[in-house]
N, C-alpha and C positions, 0 to 999 in steps of 0.2 A: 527354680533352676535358672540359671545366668542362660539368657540369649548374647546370639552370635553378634559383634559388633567388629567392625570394619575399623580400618583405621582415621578414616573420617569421623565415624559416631565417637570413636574415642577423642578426638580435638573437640568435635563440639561438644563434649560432654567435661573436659577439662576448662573450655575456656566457660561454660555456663556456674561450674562451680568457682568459678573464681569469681566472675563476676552478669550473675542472671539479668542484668537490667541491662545488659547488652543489646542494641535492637539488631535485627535479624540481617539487614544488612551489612555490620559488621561481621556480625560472626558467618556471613559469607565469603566476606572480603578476608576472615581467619583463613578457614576453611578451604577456599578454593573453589567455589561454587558458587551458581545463580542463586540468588535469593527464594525463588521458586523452590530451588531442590532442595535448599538448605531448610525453609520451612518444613518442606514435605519429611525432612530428616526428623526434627526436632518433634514434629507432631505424632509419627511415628514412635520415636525414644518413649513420647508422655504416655502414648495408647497402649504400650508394650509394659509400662510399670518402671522400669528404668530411673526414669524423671518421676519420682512420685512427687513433686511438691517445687513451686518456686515460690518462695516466703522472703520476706525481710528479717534479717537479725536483730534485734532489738538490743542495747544495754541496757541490762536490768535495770543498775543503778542510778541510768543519766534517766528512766523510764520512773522514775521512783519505787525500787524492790531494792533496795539496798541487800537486806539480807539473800543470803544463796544459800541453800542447804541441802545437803546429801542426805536422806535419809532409808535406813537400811529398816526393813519392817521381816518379821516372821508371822505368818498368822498362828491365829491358833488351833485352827483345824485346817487336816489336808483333803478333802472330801469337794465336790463339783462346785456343793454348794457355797461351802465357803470361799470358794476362788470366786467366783460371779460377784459373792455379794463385795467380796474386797474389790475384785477390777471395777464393778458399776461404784461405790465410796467414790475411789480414784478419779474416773472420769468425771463424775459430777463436781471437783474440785478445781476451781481452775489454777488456783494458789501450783498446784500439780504440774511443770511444766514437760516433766516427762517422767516416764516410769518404765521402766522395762520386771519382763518375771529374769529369776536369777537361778544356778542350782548353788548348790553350799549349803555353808549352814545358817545363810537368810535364803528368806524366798521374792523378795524384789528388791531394787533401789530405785529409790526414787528422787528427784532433783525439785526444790520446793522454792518457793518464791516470796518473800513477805515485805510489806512496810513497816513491821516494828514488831517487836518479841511477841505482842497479846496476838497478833494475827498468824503466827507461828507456831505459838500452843493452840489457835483454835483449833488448825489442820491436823494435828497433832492429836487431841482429843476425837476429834473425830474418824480417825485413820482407825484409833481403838476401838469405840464408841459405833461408827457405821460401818465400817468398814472390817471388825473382826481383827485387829492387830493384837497378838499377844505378846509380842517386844519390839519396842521404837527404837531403836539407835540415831542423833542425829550427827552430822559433821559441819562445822561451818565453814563454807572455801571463803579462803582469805583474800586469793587470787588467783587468776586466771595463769596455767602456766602453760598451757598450749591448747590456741582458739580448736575449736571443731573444724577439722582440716579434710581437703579433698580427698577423696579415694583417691589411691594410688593405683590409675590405671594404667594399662600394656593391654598390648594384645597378646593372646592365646599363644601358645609355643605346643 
């Protein structure tokens, strides 16, 4: 459930998505506030879930992962066990750089990461193999045509 955010938490929550490595007292000097309260903002958003994560973006391919790939998986049983044993496959992969469950007619996609085709099919075999996949489907992005972009916040009406 979305907590209540001000119109303050909404600035600092726009300008932290644009840019996290902000130090605090700018995004006071953003904001309108002491540095003091502006902390006490920001530490609150992270305690509250809000802010789950400040990370650095990485590009893949300046990173060496040239390849990017979408890959759509159905398992092949729908039963407790088989979802555990696919999510724990997943996670112990790091090649996995994200995975969400899906409904349709896959049941996850997944975003895969590789230095060259052999490291590709490993994940691959393995997604089947440890993980219980009974259909792979992959996609390769050719390129990027809109970065992962800020929530589009407002306030409440």
């Amino acid at each position: 459930m979305a907590i209540s955010l001000d119109l303050i938490d909404l600035e600092l929550l726009e300008a932290l998505q644009l840019d996290a490595d902000r130090s605090n007292v700018e995004l006071a000097r953003l904001v309108g506030l002491s540095p003091a309260a502006t902390l006490n903002r920001v530490r609150r958003l992270k305690q509250s879930g809000v802010i789950s994560h400040i990370v650095a973006r990485l590009d893949p391919t300046l990173a060496g992962f040239p390849l990017h790939v979408y890959v759509t998986v159905s398992i092949q049983s729908h039963d407790d066990a088989s979802h555990r044993r696919f999510q724990d496959a997943v996670l112990g992969m790091p090649e996995v750089i994200s995975a969400d469950w899906v409904s349709g007619e896959i049941d996850a996609i997944l975003i895969v990461v590789a230095r060259e085709i052999a490291e590709l099919q490993r994940v691959l075999i393995r997604l089947s193999t440890r993980g219980g996949a009974g259909r792979v489907t992959t996609m390769l992005r050719l390129q990027e045509l809109k970065p992962v972009s800020p929530l589009p916040l407002a306030l409440s009406e």
